[in-house]
C-alpha positions, 0 to 999 in steps of 0.5 A: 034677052035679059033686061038689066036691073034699074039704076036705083035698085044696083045702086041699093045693092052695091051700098049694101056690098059696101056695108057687107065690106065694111064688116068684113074688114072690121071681123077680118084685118088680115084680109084689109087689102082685099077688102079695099080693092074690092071696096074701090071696085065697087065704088068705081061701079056705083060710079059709072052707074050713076054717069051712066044715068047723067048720059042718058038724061043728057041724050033724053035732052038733045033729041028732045031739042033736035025734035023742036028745031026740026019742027021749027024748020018744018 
């Protein structure tokens, strides 16, 4: 099974997208629409990067406290 990328390294890539978006609309006004669409696909994909990440912090925290209250209780 393939492992997935870290965070911080898709983020790097999806801004780089976004730069290479960036010029693609600069060089090519035509395609203006395209461009971003595909430019709010790949914000939308940094975004739930990033509350993925908020999530996983959140999840570290509570187990973190159900393993302190349940050693209280112990």
């Amino acid at each position: 099974m393939e492992r997935h990328r870290p965070a911080d390294e898709a983020l790097r890539e999806i801004d780089a997208a976004l730069a290479r978006l960036n010029a693609m609309e600069a060089a090519n006004p035509e395609q203006r629409d395209v461009i971003r669409m595909l430019r709010m696909l790949a914000a939308g994909q940094a975004h739930s990067i990033r509350e993925a990440e908020h999530l996983k912090k959140a999840l570290d925290l509570l187990t973190e406290q159900i393993f302190k209250i349940q050693d209280r209780i112990r």
